[in-house]
C-alpha positions in Angstrom: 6.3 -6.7 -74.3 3.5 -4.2 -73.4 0.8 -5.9 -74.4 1.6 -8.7 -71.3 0.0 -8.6 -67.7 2.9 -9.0 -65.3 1.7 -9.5 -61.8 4.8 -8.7 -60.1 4.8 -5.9 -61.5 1.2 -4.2 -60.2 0.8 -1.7 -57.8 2.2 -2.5 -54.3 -0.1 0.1 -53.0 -3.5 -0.7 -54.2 -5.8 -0.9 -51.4 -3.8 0.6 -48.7 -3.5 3.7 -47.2 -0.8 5.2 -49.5 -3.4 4.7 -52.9 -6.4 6.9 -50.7 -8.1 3.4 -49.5 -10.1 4.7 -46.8 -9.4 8.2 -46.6 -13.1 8.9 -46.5 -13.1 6.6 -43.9 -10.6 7.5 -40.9 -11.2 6.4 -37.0 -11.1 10.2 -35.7 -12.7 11.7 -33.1 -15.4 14.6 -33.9 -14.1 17.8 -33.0 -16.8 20.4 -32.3 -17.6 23.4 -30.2 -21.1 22.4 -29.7 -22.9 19.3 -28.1 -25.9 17.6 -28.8 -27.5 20.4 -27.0 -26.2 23.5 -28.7 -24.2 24.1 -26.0 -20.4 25.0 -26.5 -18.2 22.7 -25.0 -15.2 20.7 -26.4 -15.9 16.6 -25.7 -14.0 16.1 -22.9 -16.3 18.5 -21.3 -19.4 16.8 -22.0 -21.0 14.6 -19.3 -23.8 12.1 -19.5 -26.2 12.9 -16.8 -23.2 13.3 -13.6 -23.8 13.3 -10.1 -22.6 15.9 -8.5 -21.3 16.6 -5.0 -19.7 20.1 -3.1 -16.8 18.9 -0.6 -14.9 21.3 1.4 -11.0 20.4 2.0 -9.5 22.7 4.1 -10.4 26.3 2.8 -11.1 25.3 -0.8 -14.6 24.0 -1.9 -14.2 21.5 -4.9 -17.4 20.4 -6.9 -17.1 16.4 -7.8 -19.2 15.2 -11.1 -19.2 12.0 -11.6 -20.2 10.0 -14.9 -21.4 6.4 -14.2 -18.7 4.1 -15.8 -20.1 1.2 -18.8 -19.8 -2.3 -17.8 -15.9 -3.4 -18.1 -14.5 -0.2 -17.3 -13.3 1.7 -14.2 -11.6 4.6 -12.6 -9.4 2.5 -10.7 -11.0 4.9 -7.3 -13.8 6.7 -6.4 -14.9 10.5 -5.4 -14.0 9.3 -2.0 -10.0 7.9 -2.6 -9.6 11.7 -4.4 -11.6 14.0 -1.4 -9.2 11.5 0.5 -6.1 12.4 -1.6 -7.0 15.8 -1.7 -7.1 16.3 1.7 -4.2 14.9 2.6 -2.1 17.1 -0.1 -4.2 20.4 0.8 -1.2 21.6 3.0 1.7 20.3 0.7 0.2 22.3 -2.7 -0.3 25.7 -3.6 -3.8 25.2 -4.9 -6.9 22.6 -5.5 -8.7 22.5 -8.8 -12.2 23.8 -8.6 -13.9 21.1 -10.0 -12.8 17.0 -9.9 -14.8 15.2 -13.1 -14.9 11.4 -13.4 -15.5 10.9 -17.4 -16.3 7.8 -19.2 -14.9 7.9 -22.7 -16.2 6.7 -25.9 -14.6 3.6 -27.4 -13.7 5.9 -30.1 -11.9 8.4 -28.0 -10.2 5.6 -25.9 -8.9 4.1 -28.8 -7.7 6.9 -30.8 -6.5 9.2 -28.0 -6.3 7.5 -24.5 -5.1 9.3 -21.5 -5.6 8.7 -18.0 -6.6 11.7 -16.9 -6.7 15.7 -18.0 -5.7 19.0 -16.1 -8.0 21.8 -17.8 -7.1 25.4 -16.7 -10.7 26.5 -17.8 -13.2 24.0 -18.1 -17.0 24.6 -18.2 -18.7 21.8 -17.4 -22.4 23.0 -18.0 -22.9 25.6 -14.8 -19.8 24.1 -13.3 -17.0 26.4 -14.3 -13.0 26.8 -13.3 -9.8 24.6 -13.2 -10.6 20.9 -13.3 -9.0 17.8 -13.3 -10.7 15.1 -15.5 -10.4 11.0 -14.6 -11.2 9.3 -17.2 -12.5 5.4 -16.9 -10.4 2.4 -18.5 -11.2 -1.0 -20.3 -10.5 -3.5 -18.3 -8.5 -6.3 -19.5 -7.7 -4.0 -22.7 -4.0 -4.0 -24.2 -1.8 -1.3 -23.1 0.9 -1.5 -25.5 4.0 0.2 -25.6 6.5 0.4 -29.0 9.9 -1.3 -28.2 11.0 1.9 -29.7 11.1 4.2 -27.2 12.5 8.3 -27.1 13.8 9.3 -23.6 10.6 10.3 -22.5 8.7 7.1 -23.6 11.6 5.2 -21.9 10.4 7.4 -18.4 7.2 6.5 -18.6 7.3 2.7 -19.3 9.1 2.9 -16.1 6.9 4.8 -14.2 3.8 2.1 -15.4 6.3 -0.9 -14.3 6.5 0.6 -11.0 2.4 1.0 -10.7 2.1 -2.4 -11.5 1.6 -2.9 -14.7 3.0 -6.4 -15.8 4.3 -6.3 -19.5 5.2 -9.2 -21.8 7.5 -9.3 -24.8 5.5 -9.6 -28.3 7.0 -8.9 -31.6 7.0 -5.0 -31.9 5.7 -4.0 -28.7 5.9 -4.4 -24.6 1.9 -5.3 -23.7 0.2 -5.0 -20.7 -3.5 -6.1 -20.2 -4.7 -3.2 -17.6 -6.1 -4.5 -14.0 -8.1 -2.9 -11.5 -5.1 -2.6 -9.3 -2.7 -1.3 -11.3 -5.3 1.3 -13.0 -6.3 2.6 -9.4 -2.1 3.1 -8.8 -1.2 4.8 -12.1 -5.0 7.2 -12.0 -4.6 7.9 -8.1 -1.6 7.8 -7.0 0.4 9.0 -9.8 -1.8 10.6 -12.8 -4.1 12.5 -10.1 -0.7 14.1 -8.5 0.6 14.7 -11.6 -2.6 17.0 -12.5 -1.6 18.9 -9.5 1.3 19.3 -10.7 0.2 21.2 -13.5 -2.3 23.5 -11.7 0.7 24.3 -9.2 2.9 25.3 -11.6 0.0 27.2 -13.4 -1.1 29.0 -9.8 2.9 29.6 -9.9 3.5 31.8 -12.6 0.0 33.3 -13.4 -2.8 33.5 -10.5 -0.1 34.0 -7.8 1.2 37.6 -7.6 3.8 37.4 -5.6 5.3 34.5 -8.3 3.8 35.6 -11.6 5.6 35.7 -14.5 3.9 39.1 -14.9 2.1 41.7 -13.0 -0.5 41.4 -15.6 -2.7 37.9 -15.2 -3.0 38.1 -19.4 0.8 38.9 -20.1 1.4 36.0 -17.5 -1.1 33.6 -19.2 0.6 34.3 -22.8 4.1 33.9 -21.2 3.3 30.6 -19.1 2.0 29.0 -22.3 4.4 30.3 -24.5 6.7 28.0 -22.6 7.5 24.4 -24.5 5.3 22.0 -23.7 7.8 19.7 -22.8 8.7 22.2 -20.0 5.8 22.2 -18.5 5.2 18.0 -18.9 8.9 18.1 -16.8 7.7 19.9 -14.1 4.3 18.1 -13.2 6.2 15.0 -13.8 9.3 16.2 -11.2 6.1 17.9 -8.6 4.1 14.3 -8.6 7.3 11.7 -8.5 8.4 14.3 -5.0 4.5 15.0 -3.8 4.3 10.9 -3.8 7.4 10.2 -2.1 6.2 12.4 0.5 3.1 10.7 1.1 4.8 7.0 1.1 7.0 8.1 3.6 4.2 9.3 5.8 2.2 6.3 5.2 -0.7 8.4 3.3 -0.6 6.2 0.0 -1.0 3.4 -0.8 -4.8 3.2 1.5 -7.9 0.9 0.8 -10.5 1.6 -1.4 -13.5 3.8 -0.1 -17.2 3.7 -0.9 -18.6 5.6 -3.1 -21.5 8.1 -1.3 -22.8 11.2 -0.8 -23.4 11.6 -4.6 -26.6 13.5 -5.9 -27.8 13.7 -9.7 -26.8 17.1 -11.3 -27.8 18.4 -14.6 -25.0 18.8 -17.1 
């Protein structure tokens, strides 16, 4: 009987996702080569009005820009716990980044591709320009939630955030954390900050060191270094921060109060 409307028999997929609903419509973040500015930059390069501050730690001089967090969210330190941490590691690493930048995130950005923190091996942050590692500010008393279906590497990292802190309760599909001031300052200072380093190390490894280099020639070393898997390269930072923080347990550098913020000046970027 044609001629008869059967509901259970409509379309399972009108108004979803599968039927083009919202296509037009997707939560993704702009990607462009320019800012507001004309300036060519990718957005985790762009900072609203920074302050800025040159330290020297040991023989390297490392520029600090810092972007004022919104209300609600923080770094979990300030330029002060990282010249602090830096110092201390400035003997126990091959090399510091050039340039240390405190960024706050859109909600869009946190929401669609959150991350605690960045190791860029050439950033350009207006005139500021080298290898930079990028903190990026969190919501909180925002979900952190983590699928109950977890790969190997998921399963490592769930443990590492149990160890900084992070209290997770039991819901249907997922593990969910609601992130804290404390447990944000342990997973962005004393963990995601080392594992940065971790990155640049192996990076001043195998291309800027020549006695190390994957090749005599910094360009065939580049293309070799990143020709690597990616998962490589996530195992190393990961193996360099879990020793480089054992280290500085067992010498009593880490875990140490929070210091003020000062010393900051206004920079133009």
């Amino acid at each position: 009987m044609t001629g008869v409307w059967r509901p259970e028999r409509r379309n399972r997929r009108i108004g979803t996702k599968a039927s083009g609903f919202s296509k037009s419509n997707d939560m993704r973040i702009p990607v462009t080569w320019l800012d507001k500015h004309g300036n060519c930059s990718l957005y985790f390069e762009r900072l609203e009005k920074p302050s800025f501050q040159p330290v020297k730690v040991g023989d390297s001089h490392v520029k600090v820009l810092f972007e004022a967090p919104r209300a609600g969210f923080s770094y979990g330190c300030s330029p002060a716990d990282i010249v602090n941490l830096l110092t201390e590691v400035s003997n126990l690493v091959p090399a510091l980044p050039d340039i240390v930048a405190f960024r706050q995130p859109t909600r869009k950005q946190s929401h669609q591709n959150p991350t605690w923190g960045r190791f860029l091996y050439c950033a350009e942050f207006a005139e500021h320009h080298g290898t930079a590692i990028v903190v990026e500010a969190q919501e909180l008393g925002a979900p952190l939630k983590w699928s109950k279906r977890m790969t190997l590497e998921d399963r490592a990292e769930y443990a590492r955030l149990l160890r900084d802190g992070h209290v997770f309760v039991e819901t249907k599909r997922d593990q969910v954390a609601v992130l804290t001031e404390e447990a944000v300052r342990n997973t962005i200072l004393y963990r995601s900050f080392l594992h940065e380093l971790g990155h640049l190390a192996d990076y001043h490894q195998k291309v800027l060191d020549d006695k190390t280099a994957l090749d005599p020639n910094q360009d065939a070393a580049e293309n070799l270094y990143f020709s690597r898997p990616a998962s490589e390269r996530e195992a190393f930072a990961h193996r360099f921060a879990g020793e480089l923080r054992e280290t500085l347990l067992a010498s009593g550098v880490i875990p140490f109060a929070p210091l003020p913020r000062k010393g900051i000046h206004n920079a133009n970027c």
